[in-house]
N, C-alpha and C positions, 0 to 999 in steps of 0.2 A: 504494500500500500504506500508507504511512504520510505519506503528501501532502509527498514530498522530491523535488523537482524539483532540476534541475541546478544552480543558483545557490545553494541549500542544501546539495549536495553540496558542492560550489566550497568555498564558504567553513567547512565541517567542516575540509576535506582540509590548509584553510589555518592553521587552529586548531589540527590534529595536529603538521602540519610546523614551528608554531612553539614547540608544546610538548615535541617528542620529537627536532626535529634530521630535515633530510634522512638524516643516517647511519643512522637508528635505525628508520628506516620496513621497512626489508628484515627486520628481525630481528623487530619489529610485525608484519609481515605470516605469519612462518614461523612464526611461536607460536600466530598467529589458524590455518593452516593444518592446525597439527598438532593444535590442540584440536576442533575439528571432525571432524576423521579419528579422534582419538579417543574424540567425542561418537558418531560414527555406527556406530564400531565394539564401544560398548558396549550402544548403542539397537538393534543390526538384528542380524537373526535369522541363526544360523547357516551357512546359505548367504552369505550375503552376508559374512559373515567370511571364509567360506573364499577369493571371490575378492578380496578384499583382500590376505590373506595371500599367495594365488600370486601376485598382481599384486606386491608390496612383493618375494618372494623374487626374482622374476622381472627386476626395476629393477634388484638389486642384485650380480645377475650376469653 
């Protein structure tokens, strides 16, 4: 896709963890999570919201 093979992964992943802290990657990662989930749930069409919704109601009981 964007010509990033593994060893270009590698050394990104190593440039994050030296700039953000092993501790910091989990909470990196749940911000990238919820912006996407936010991204798709303002991009997709009303079906697709609604099983979002029961699926989220659904996790949380």
């Amino acid at each position: 896709m964007f010509g990033l093979g593994m060893p270009e992964l590698i050394i990104i992943l190593v440039i994050i963890v030296i700039i953000f802290g092993a501790g910091k990657l989990p909470e990196i990662g749940a911000g990238i999570g919820k912006g996407i989930k936010n991204f798709k749930n303002a991009t997709g069409d009303e079906e697709d919201k609604k099983k979002i919704d029961e699926s989220e109601k659904n996790k949380d009981a």
